[in-house]
C-alpha positions in Angstrom: 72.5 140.3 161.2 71.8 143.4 163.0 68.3 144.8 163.6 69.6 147.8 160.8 70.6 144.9 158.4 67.0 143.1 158.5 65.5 146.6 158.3 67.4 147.4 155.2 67.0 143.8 153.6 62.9 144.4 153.9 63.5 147.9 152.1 65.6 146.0 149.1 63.9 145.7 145.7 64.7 144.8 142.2 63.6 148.4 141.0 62.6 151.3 142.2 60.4 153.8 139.7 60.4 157.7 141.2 57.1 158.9 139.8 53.8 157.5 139.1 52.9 159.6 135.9 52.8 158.3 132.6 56.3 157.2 131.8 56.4 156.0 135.5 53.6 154.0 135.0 54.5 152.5 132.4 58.2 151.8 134.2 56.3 149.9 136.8 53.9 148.2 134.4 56.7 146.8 132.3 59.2 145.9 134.8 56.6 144.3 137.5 55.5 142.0 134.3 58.6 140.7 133.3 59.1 139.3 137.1 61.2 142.0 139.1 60.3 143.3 142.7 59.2 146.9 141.6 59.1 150.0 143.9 57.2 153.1 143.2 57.6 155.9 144.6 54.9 159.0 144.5 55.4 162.6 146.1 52.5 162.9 146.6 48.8 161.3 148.1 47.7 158.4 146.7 44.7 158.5 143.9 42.6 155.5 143.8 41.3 154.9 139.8 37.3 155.6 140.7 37.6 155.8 144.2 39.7 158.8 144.8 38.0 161.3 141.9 35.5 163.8 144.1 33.8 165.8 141.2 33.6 162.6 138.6 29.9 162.6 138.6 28.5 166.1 139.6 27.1 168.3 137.7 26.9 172.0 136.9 25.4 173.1 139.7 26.6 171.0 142.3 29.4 173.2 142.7 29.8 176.4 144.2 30.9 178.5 142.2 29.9 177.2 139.2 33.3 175.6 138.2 35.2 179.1 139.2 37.5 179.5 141.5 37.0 182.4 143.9 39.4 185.7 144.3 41.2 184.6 147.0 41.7 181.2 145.5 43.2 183.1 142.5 45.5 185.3 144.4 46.8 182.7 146.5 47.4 180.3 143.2 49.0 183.3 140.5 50.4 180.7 138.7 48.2 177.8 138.5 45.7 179.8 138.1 46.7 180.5 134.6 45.9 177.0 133.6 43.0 176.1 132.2 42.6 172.9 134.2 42.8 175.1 137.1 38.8 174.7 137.9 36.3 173.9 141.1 36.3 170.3 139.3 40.3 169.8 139.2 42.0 171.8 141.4 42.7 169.1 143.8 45.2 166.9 141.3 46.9 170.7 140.2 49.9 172.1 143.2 49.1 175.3 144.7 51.5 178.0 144.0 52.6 178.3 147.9 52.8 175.2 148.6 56.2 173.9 146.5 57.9 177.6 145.5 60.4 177.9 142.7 62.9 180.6 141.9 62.6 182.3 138.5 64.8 184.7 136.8 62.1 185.4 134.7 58.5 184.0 134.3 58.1 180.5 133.7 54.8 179.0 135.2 55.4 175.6 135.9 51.7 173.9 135.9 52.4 170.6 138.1 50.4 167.7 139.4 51.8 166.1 142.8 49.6 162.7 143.1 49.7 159.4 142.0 48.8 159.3 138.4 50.4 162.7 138.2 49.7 164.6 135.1 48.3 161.8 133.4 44.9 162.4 134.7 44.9 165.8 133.2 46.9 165.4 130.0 45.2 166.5 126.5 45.6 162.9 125.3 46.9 163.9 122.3 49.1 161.2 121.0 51.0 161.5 117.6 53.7 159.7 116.9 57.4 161.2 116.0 58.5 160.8 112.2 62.2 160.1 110.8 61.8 164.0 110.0 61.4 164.6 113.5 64.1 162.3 115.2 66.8 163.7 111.8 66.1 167.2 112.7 68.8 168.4 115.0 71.1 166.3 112.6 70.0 168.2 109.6 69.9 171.7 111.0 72.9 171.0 113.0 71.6 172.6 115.9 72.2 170.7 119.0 73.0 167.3 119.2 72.0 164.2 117.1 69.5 161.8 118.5 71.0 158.9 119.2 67.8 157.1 118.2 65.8 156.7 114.7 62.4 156.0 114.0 62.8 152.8 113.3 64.0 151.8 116.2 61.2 153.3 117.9 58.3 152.3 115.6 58.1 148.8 117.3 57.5 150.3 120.6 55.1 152.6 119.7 52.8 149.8 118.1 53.4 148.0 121.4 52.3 150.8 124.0 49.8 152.2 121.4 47.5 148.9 121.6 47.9 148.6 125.1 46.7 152.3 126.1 44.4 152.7 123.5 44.7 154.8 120.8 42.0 156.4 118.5 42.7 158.1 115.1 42.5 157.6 111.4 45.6 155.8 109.1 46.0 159.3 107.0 49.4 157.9 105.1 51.4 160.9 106.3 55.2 160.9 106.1 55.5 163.7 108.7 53.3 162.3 111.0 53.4 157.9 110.6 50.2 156.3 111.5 49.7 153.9 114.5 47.5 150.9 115.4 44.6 152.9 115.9 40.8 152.2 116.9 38.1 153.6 114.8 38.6 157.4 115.0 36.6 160.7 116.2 34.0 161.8 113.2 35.4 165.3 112.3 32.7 168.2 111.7 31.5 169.1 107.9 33.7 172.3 108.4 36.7 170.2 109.3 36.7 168.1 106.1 36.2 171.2 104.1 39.1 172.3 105.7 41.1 169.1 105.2 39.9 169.0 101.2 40.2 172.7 100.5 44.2 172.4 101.9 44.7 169.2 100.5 43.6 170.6 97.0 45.5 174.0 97.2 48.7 173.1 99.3 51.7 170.6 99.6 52.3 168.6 102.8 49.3 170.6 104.9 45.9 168.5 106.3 43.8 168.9 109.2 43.2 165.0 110.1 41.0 164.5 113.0 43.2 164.7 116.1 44.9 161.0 117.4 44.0 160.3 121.1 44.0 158.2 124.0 40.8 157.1 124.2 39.4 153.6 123.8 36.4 154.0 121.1 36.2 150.1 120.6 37.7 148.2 123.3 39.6 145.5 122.9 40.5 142.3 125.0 43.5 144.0 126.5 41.6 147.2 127.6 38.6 144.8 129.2 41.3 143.2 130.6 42.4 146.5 132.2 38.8 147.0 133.4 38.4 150.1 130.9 35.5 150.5 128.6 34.3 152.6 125.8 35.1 156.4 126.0 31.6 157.7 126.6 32.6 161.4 125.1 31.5 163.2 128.7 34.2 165.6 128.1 35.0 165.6 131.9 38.3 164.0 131.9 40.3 166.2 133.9 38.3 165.1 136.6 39.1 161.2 136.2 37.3 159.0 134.3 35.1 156.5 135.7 35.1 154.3 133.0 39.0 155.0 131.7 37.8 155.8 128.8 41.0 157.6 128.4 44.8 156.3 129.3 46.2 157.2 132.8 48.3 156.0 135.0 45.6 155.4 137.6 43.0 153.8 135.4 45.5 151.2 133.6 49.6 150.9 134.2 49.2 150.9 137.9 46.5 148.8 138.6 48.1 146.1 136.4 51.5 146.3 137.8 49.9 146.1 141.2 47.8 143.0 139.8 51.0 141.0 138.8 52.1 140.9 142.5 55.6 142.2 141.5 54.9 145.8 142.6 54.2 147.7 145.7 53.1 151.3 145.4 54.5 154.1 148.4 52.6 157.4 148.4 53.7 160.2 150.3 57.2 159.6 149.2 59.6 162.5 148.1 62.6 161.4 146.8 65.6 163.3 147.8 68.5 162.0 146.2 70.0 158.7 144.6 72.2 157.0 146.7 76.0 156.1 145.5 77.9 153.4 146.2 81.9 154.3 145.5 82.8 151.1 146.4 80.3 149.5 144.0 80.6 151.9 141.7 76.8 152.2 140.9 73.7 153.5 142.5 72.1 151.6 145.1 69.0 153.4 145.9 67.3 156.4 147.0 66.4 158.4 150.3 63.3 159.4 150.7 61.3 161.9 153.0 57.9 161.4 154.1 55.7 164.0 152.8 53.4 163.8 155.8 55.5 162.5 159.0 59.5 164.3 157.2 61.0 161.0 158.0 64.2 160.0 155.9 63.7 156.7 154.9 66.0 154.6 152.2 65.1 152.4 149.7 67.5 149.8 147.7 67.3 148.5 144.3 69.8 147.1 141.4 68.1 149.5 139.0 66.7 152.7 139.2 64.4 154.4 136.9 64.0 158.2 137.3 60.5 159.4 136.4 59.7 162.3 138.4 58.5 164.7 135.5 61.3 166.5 133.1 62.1 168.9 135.6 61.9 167.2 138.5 64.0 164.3 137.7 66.7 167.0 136.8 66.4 168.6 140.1 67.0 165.2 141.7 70.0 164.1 139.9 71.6 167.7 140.4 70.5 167.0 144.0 72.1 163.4 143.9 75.7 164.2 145.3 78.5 162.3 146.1 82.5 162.2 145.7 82.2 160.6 142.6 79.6 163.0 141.3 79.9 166.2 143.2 77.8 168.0 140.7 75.2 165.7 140.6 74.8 161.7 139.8 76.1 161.1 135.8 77.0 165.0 135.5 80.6 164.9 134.6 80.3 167.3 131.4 78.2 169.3 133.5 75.4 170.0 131.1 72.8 168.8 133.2 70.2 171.0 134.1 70.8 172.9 130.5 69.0 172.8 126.9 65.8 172.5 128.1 63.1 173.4 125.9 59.3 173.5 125.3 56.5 174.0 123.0 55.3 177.7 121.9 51.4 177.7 122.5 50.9 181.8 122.5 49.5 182.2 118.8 45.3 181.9 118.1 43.7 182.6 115.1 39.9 182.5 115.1 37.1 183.0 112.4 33.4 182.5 111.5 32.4 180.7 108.3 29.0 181.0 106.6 29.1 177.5 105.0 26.5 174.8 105.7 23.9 176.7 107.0 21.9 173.5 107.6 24.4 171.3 109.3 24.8 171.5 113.3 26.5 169.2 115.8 25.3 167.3 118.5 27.0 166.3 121.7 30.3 166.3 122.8 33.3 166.0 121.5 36.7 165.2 123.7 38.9 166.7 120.4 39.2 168.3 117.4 41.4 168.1 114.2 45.6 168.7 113.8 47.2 170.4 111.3 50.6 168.4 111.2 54.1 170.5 110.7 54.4 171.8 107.0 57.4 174.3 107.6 61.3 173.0 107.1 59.5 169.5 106.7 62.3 168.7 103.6 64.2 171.8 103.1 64.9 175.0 105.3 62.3 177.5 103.4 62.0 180.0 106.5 64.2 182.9 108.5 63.4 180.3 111.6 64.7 176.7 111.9 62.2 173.8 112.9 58.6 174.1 112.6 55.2 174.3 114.0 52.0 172.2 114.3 48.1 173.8 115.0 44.8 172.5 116.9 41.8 173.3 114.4 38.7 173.5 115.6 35.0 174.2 114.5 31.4 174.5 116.2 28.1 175.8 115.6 26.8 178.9 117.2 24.5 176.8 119.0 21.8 177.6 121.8 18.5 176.9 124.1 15.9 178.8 123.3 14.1 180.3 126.1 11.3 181.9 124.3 7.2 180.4 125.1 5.3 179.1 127.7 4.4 175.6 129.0 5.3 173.1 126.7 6.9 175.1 124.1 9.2 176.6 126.9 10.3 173.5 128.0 11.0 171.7 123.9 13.0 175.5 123.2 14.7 174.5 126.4 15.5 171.1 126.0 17.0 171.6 122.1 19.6 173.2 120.5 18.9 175.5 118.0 21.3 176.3 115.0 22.5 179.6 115.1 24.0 181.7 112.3 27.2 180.9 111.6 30.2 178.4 112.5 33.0 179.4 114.9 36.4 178.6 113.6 39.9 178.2 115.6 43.2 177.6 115.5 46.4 177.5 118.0 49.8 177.1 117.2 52.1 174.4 118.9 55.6 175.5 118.3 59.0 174.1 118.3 61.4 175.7 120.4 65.2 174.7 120.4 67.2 174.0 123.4 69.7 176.2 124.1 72.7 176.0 126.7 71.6 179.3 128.3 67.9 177.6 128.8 68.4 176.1 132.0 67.3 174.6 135.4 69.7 175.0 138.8 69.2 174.6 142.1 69.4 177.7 144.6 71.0 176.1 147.7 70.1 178.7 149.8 66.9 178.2 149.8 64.6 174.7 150.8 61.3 173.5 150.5 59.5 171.8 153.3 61.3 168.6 152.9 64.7 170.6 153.0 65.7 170.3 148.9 67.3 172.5 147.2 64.4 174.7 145.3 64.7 174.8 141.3 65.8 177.8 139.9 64.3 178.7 136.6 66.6 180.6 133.7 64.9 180.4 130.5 62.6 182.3 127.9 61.5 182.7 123.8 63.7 184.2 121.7 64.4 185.5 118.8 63.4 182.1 116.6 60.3 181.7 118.6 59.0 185.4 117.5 59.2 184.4 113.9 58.0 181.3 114.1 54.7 182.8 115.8 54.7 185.6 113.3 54.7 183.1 110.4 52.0 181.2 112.1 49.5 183.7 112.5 50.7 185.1 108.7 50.2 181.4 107.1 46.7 180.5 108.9 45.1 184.0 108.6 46.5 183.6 104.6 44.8 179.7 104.8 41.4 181.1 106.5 40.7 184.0 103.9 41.2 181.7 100.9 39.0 178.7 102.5 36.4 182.1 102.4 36.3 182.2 106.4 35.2 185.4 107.8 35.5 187.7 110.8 39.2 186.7 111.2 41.1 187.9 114.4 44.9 186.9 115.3 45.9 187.2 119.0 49.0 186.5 120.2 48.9 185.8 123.9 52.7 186.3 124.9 52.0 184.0 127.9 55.2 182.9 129.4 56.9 179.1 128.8 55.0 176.6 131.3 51.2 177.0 130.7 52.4 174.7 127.6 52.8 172.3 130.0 55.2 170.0 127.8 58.6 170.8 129.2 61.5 169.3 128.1 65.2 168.0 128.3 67.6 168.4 131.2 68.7 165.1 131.1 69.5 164.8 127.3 70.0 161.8 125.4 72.5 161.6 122.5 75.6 159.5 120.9 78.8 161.4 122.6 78.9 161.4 126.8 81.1 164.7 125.8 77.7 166.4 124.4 74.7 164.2 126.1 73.7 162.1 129.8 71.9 159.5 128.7 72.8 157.0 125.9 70.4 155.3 123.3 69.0 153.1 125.6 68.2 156.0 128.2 71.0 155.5 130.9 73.2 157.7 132.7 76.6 157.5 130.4 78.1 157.4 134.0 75.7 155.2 135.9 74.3 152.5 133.7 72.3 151.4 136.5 70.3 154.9 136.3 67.5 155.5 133.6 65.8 158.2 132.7 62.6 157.8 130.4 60.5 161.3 131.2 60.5 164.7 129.0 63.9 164.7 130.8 65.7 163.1 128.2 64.4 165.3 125.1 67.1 166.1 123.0 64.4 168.2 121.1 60.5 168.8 121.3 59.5 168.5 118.0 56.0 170.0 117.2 54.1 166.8 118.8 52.3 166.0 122.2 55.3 164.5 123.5 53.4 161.7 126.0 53.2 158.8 123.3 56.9 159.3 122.9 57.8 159.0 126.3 55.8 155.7 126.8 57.5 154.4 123.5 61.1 154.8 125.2 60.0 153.9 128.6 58.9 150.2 127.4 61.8 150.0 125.0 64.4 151.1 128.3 62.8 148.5 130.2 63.4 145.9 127.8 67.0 146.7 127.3 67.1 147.1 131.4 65.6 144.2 132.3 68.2 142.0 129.5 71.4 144.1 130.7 70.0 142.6 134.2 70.0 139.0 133.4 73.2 139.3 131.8 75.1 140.8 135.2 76.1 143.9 133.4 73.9 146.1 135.9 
């Protein structure tokens, strides 16, 4: 055996996972557990759970700033600066603009987070589970193609990753929105249950239910096994929780496939491309570049799971060339890289209510409410196909006193005071529908530092989008008068696709290899060694956080994986 053989036999696993964010952690978690040498690979630096988040613990004014970034910071960062998360306490786990450039035809700010734990230590954690309604949509509509997946086959798997991650929320009984094994759930304000009674009294299929979430609010075995505890409701959490009191990759999957002894864990890692084997006819691994040192390394394993982020991942199967697949790994119809999709987040509707003038809050809160989709639920009733969902919020117009002296100064500075009036709000999360012309490429004739192919962006609302917002801001404002809210103002910010942060497809799943690239079980049609189990394979957004969903199919792929394995069929 040559000195090449032995170096290649060390680099040999049973899996490889490319990307350490939520559906990649939970590739890891599942596949180190049930016994197989796992690989991950991360892009970027390694993030320790605890260890590795700066700003956890400081307060206010132990930064700079004050939390804001300064001018130059902003000019430098155009794009990410956009993004809410982009702060003094989280800027390091959000990629800087001139760092990892990507063409655009026309805007599209793509909000990215290059670390181990990816996105999944800045995620909302909202986590709502698809219906039947949701997964029967395109079939109904007969726009795109048919999932090749129900709810029922799903529902299992959603139980199973929901009690492992931790999910809080209350068992509403909603056919549009199915409940979950939930822990005891957020109290919602006095002007949220208004809300909720006053629609549920003058409307059909409308609620605002306190929001679902991945936090633990009473911890069970399995999370103390995880060395979580009780979400403590700092409301800090893009900055890492201490005590994962919220689900991330860093605080849970990871740790615990690193604990079974099955997994190793290789920051630093951008993948390039899959390898092909003709011969074999399969893949056989990947080539990676360091991130720091730009050596090309490979890596070998029997299966491969693809996990880089929706966009991402397309980019590296487009990049993942060979005779077989000269337009990229599993591309033979070519519709890779097209019908991608995301959610509308532009509308706002805000309002002041007069209502109990004697009722405040008091402390934090890491959510609100959600109004769950009541448009085209059963029938098609609107100019626009699909539907939308809306954050509802409330709070009072609280504030510190600073009037007296001595010891009254310090009580009027130490307590809230109630002020006036409540503050009202509402934002609309919007369907949009993948379209062929929506697409990702890769402009050849331009490289990052690693030498790939940058992504070239073609993709925007249309004409669906623009009535859906219009009916949104039509329906709450309509909503808001007759629940007697006051002081209502509409605002449409026409930001461009991105800041949603919930891109989708690429990589579609569906019934016919003619039509779709993955099949039901989330392989490559053409590489059944292949799986893809990030936004990738979206064959439409639906109105819900789409995370939950991803974890559902990335457990349920494993499974199947892992079986097809023993059997010899991989």
């Amino acid at each position: 055996m040559t000195n090449k053989d032995k170096s290649s036999k060390k680099r040999k696993y049973d899996a490889i996972v490319i990307g350490s964010g939520i559906s990649g952690g939970w590739a890891a978690k599942e596949l180190a557990e049930k016994g197989l040498k796992t690989l991950i690979l991360e892009r970027g630096p390694d993030v320790k759970h605890i260890i590795d988040y700066p700003t956890t613990t400081m307060q206010p004014w132990d930064f700079e700033h004050g939390l804001n970034l300064p001018l130059k910071e902003r000019e430098e960062n155009p794009i990410a600066s956009k993004c809410y998360i982009f702060k003094e306490d989280a800027k390091q786990f959000v990629v800087k603009d001139k760092e990892h450039p990507y063409v655009q035809d026309k805007p599209f700010d793509w909000i990215r987070g290059y670390q181990v734990g990816g996105k999944s230590l800045l995620w909302a954690r909202e986590t709502q589970r698809w219906s039947h309604l949701d997964f029967e949509g395109p079939g109904r509509d007969g726009f795109a193609v048919e999932w090749p997946v129900t709810y029922d086959e799903l529902a299992p798997w959603y139980s199973y990753v929901e009690k492992f991650a931790g999910i809080t929320g209350n068992r509403d009984g909603l056919e549009s929105l199915p409940d979950g094994e939930f822990m005891k759930p957020f109290e919602q304000s006095c002007v949220e249950e208004y809300f909720d009674k006053f629609l549920q009294k003058n409307y059909e299929n409308r609620r605002a239910i306190i929001a679902r979430k991945a936090h633990i609010t009473d911890p069970q075995d399995i999370h103390t096994q995880q060395g979580r505890a009780r979400c403590m409701h700092r409301n800090l959490c893009q900055r890492g929780c201490p005590y994962g009191g919220y689900f991330s990759s860093n605080a849970s999957t990871i740790p615990w496939a690193l604990n079974t002894g099955n997994c190793t864990l290789r920051a630093d890692s951008v993948v390039q491309s899959i390898i092909y084997d003709e011969q074999k006819g399969k893949a056989v691994g990947v080539k990676v570049i360091d991130r720091v040192s730009k050596e090309e390394i490979d890596f070998f394993a029997d299966i491969i799971f693809v996990n880089a982020a929706a966009m991402n991942t397309t980019a590296l199967l487009l990049n993942s060339t060979s005779n077989r697949f000269p337009n990229g790994i599993g591309n033979d119809n070519e519709l890779m890289g097209t019908h991608i999709a995301f959610h509308n987040y532009r509308a706002r509707v805000s309002a002041s209510y007069e209502g109990f003038p004697d009722k405040t809050t008091s402390g934090r809160r890491v959510g609100g409410s959600y109004m769950p989709r009541w448009r085209n639920l059963y029938e098609q009733e609107t100019d626009f196909i699909r539907g939308y969902a809306a954050g509802f919020s409330t709070g009072k117009g609280e504030y510190f006193g600073r009037d007296g002296v001595g010891a009254d100064l310090k009580n009027n500075l130490l307590n809230r005071q109630m002020g006036d009036s409540w503050y009202v709000g509402s934002h609309m999360m919007g369907e949009t529908i993948p379209k062929a012309s929506s697409k990702l490429t890769l402009d050849k004739s331009k490289t990052d530092d690693w030498g790939i192919p940058l992504i070239h962006f073609d993709m925007d609302y249309d004409d669906n989008d623009e009535k859906m917002v219009k009916d949104y801001l039509e329906n709450t404002v309509d909503m808001f008068e007759k629940a007697g809210f006051t002081n209502i103002r509409t605002s449409d910010s026409k930001q461009a696709p991105g800041l949603d942060i919930h891109e989708m497809g690429g990589v579609r799943m569906g019934k016919d290899p003619k039509t779709s690239l993955l099949n039901k079980y989330n392989q490559l049609h053409e590489c059944k060694n292949v799986f893809v189990t990030d936004g990738a394979m979206m064959t439409s957004t639906s109105t819900q956080n789409p995370s939950l969903t991803y974890m559902a199919f990335t457990a349920r792929a494993v499974d199947y994986a892992v079986k097809e394995m023993k059997k010899g069929n991989l």
